[in-house]
C-alpha positions as CSV (number, residue, x, y, z in Angstrom):
1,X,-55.5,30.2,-140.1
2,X,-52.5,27.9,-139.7
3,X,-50.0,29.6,-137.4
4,X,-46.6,27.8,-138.3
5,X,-46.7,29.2,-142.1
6,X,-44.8,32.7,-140.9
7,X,-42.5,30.8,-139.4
8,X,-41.8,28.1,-142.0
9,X,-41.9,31.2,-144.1
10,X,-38.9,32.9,-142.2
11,X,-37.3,29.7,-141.9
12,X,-37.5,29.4,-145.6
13,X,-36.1,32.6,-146.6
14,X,-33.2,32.2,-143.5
15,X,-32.6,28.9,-145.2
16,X,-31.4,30.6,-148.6
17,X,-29.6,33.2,-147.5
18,X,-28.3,30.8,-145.1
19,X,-27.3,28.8,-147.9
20,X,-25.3,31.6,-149.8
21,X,-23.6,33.1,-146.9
22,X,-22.1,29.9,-146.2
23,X,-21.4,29.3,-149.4
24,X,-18.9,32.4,-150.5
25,X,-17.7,32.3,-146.4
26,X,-16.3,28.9,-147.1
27,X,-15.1,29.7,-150.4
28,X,-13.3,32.6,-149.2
29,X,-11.8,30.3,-146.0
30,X,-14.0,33.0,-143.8
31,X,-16.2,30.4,-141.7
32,X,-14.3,31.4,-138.3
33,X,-15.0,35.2,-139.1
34,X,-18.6,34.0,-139.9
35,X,-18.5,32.2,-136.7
36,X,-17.4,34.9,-134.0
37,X,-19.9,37.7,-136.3
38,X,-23.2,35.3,-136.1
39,X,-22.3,34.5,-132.3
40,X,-21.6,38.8,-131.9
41,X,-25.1,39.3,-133.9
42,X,-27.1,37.1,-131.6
43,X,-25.8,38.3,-128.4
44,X,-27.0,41.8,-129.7
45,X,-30.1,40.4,-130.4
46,X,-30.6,39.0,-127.2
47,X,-29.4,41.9,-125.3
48,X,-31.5,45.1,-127.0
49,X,-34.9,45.5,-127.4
50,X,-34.1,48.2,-129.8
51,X,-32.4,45.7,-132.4
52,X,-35.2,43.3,-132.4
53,X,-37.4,46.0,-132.2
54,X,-35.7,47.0,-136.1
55,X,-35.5,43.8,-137.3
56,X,-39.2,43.1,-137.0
57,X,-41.0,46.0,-136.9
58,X,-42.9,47.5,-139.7
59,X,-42.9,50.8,-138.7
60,X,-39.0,51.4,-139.7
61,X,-38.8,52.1,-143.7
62,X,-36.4,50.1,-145.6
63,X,-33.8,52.9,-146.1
64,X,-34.0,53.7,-142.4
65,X,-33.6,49.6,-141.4
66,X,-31.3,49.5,-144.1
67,X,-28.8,52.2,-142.3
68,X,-29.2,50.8,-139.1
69,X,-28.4,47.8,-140.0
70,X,-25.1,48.8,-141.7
71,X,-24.3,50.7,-139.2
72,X,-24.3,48.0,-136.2
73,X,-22.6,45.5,-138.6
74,X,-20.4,48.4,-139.5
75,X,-19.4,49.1,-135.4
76,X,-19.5,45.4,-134.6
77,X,-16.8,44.8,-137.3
78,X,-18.7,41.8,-139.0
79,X,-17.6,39.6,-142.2
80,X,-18.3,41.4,-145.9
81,X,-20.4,38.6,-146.6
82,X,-22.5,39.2,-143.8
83,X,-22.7,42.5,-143.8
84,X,-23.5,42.4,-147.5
85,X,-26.2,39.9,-146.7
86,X,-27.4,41.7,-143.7
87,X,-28.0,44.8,-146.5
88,X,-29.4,42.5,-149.1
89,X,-32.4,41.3,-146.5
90,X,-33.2,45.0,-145.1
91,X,-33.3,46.4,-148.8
92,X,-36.0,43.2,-149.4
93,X,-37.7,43.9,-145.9
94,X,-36.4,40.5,-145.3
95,X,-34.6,41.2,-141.5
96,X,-37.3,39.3,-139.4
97,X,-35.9,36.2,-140.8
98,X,-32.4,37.1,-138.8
99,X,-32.8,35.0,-135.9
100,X,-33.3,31.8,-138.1
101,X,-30.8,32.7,-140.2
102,X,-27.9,32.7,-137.3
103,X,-29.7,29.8,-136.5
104,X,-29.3,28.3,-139.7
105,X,-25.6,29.7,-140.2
106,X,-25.0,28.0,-136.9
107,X,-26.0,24.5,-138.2
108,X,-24.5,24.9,-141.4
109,X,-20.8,25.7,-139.4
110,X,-21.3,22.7,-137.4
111,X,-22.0,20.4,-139.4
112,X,-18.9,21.5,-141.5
113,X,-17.1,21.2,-138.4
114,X,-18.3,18.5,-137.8
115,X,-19.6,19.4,-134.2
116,X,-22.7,18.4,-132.9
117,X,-24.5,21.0,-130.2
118,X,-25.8,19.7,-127.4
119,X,-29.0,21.5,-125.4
120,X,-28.0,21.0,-121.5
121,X,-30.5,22.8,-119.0
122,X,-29.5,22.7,-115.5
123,X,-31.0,23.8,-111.9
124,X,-27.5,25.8,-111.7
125,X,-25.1,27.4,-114.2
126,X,-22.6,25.1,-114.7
127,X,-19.1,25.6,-114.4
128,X,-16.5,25.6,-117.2
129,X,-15.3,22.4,-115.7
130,X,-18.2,20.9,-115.5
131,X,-19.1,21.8,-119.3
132,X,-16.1,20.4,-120.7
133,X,-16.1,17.4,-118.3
134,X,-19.5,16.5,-120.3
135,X,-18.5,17.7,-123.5
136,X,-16.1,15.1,-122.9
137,X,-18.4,12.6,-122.0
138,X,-20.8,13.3,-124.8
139,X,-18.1,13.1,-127.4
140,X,-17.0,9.3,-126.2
141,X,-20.7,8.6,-126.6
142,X,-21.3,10.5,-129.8
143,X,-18.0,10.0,-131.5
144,X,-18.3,13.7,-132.5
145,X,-17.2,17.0,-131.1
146,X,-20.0,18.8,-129.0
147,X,-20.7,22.1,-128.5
148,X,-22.6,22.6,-125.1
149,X,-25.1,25.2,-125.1
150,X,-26.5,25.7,-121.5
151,X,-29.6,27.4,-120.1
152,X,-30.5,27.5,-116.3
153,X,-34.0,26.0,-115.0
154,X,-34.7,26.2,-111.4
155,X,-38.0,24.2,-111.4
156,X,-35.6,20.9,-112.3
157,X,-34.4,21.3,-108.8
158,X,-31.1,19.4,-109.4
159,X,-29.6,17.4,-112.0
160,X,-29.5,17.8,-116.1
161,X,-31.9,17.5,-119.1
162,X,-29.5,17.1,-121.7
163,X,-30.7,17.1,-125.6
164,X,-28.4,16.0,-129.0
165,X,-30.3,15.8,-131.8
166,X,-33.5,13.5,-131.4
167,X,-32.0,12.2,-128.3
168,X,-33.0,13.3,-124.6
169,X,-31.6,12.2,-121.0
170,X,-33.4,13.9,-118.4
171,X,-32.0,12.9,-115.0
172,X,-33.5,16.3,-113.4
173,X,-35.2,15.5,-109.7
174,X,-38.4,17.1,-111.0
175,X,-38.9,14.2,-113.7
176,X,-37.7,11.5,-110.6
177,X,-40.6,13.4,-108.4
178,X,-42.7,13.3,-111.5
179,X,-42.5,9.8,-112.1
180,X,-42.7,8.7,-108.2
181,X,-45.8,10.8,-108.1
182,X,-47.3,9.3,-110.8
183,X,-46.3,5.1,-109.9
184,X,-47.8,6.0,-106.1
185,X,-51.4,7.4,-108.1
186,X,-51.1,3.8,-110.1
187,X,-50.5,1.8,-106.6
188,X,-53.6,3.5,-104.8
């Protein structure tokens, strides 16, 4: 059995809808509505265990995912297009696809933008300050705007891994130890 087809599946179908979302939200000069509802979705995502829990299980029917999903998108005040879309996928039985979809949207936005998200993992949260100081940094590099998106890993002890695109820095103390470790097992 190969294991990545469901997911190349889901990315497949997030892909199209991806696609048409984008498409009428830019012809309707929405992308900044898009924007704030995909970032509101995914924060609910992340936060309940009851949302994820309707979006993939196959327990819910599609009338009852259906209302629940109109109904959050509904309270959380989100763009026709995507709430239309958001519809269109529970009526298919389509909603497990939703987190590649945001993902997808989130590409899509940035790239119209012409943005370019960076993956930073620290040892500590950084600072606003210290966020847009390397935001700053990145873009003189790049030559593009950059979006930092952060996450905090103790095990690096101190410094960054930073990630844009196919590119990696890692100047975290756990690769420095790594690499001492490994030149003292080549001098001995």
């Amino acid at each position: 059995m190969d294991v990545s087809e469901p997911a190349s599946i889901s990315s497949g179908i997030a892909a199209r809808y991806a696609t048409a979302v984008f498409g009428i939200a830019k012809e309707e000069k929405a992308l900044d509505k898009l924007e704030s509802g995909i970032d509101d979705l995914s924060a609910a995502l992340d936060e309940s265990a009851e949302l994820k829990d309707l979006i993939s299980s196959p327990v819910y029917t599609r009338e009852a995912q259906g209302k629940a999903i109109m109904a959050v998108a509904a309270k959380m005040g989100l763009a026709p297009v995507l709430t239309n879309t958001l519809g269109l996928m529970a009526s298919k039985r389509r909603l497990f696809a939703l987190p590649q979809l945001i993902a997808h949207l989130r590409e899509m936005i940035a790239a119209e933008k012409g943005e370019v998200t960076a993956e930073v993992t620290s040892a500590i949260e950084l600072t606003p300050a210290q966020a847009s100081e390397l935001a700053a940094t990145l873009k003189s590099q790049i030559g593009s705007d950059v979006k930092i998106k952060s996450t905090v890993d103790e095990s690096l002890i101190g410094g960054l891994v930073v990630k844009v695109g196919s590119k990696m820095v890692d100047t975290s103390i756990r690769s420095k130890l790594n690499s001492l470790q490994n030149a003292m097992k080549e001098v001995g």
